[in-house]
N, C-alpha and C positions, 0 to 999 in steps of 0.2 A: 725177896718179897714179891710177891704177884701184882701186879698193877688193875684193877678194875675200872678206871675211868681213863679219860683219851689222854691222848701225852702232847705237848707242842713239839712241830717239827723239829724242833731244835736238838730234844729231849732224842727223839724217833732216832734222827740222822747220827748222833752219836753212839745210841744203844748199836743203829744199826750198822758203821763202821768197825765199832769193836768186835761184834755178832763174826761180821764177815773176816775181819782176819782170824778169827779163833775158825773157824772154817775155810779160811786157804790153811792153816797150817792142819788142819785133818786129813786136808784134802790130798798134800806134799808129803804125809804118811798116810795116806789112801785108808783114811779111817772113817766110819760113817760113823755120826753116833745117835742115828736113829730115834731120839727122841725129844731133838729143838722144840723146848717152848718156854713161854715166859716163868713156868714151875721151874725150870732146870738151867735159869741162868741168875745165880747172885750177885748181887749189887754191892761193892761193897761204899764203906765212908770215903775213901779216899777219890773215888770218881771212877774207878778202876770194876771192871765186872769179870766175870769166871762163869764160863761152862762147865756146869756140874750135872753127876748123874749117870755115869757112862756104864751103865749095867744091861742095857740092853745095847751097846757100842757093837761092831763087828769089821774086820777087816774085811776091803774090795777085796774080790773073790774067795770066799770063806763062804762056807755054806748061812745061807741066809735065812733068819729065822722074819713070821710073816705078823709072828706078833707081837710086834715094835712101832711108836709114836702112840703118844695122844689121838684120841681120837678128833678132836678139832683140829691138828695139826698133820694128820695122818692125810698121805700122798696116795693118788689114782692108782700106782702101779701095788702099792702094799693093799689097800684094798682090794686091788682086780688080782693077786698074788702072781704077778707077773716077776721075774729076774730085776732086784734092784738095786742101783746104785749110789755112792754119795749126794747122788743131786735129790733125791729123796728130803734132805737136811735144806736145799734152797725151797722147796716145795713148802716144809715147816717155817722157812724164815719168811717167805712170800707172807704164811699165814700169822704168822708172829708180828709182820707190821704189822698187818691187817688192825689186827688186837690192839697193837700199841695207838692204832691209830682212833679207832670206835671204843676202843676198854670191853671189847668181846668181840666171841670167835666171831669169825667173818664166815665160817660154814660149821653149822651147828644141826648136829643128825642127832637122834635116840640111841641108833647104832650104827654097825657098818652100812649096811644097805641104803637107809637112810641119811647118813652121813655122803655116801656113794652118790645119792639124790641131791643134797643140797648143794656138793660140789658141781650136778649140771646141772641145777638149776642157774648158776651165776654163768660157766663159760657153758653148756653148750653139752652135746653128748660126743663121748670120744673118738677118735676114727677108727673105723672098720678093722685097719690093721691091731692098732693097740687092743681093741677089745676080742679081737682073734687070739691074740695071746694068752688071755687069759685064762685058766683051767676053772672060774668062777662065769663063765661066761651066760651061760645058759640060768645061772641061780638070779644074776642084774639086768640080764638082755632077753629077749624073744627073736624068735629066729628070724627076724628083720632086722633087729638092734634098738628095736625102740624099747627104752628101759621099762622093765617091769616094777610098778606103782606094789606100794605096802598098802592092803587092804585091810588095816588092824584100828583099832580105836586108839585114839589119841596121836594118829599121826595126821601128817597134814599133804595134803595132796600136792605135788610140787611137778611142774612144769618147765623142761631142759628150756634154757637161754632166755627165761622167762624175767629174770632179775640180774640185768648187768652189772659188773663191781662197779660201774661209775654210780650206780644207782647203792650197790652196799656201802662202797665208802664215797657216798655223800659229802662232797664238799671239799673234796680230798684235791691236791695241789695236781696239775696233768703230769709235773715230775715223777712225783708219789707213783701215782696211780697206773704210769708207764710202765716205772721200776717192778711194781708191785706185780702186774700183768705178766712181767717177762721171767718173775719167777712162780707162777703159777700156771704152766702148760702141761697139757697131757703126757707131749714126745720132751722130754730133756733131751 
């Protein structure tokens, strides 16, 4: 079942222990499974949860397909279609607290580009190197790197490191929001 409202830490910290070993052990078969989010993880009665879903799954080094994750859950480098790997999945679990923690996405775009936006608008615009990599480079950035804004109706004009997470998750414990930081970085 999908969760829409916050969860107590209590709630968080166990979802998010179980989360993490079902991702050491993908990790020890170098399996990504590309699309962590609270749709694809079942709860069952006995207290016990299951990742489910592995249809867009792929093995470390297997050719990588770029259209995989949730888009609330979806990672810098899959968006900037950069070479990705299992940390992709900490990237979605970063954002999966987030959820668990507000009962919605902690970066919410219309689409990629947008979504590309709301992720700098919280940390920040990415470095120089990362965004060289990318073969999208030119479509999010101008040849300075300052990200190019969506000039369409009904979006909203967003401003990089204009909205820090201490500001999205609001009230959020300094553990949390430590945790939560160190899996939401550009460079894995």
């Amino acid at each position: 079942r999908v969760l829409f409202r916050s969860q107590p830490y209590e709630l968080i910290r166990g979802i998010a222990i179980k989360v993490l070993r079902a991702l050491c052990y993908l990790n020890e078969h170098q399996l990504i499974h590309c699309d962590l989010s609270c749709s694809n993880i079942l709860f069952r009665r006995d207290g016990q949860l299951a990742l489910i879903d592995f249809g867009l799954s792929c093995f470390e080094g297997s050719d990588l397909c770029m259209e995989v994750q949730t888009l609330s859950y979806r990672s810098p480098e899959v968006l900037l279609e950069i070479p990705y790997t299992g940390k992709i999945d900490m990237w979605s679990f970063g954002c999966l607290l987030g959820f668990l923690y507000k009962g919605r996405p902690i970066f919410k775009g219309k689409d990629e580009h947008d979504h590309l936006l709301a992720i700098m608008e919280v940390l920040g615009i990415p470095e120089v190197e990362i965004i060289d990599k990318s073969p999208l480079r030119y479509m999010y950035f101008d040849k300075d790197y300052k990200p190019r804004s969506i000039d369409k109706k009904g979006y909203k004009e967003r401003v990089p490191g204009s909205k820090p997470l201490e500001t999205v998750l609001e009230g959020a414990e300094e553990s949390f929001l430590d945790f939560v930081k160190k899996c939401l970085i550009y460079d894995p």
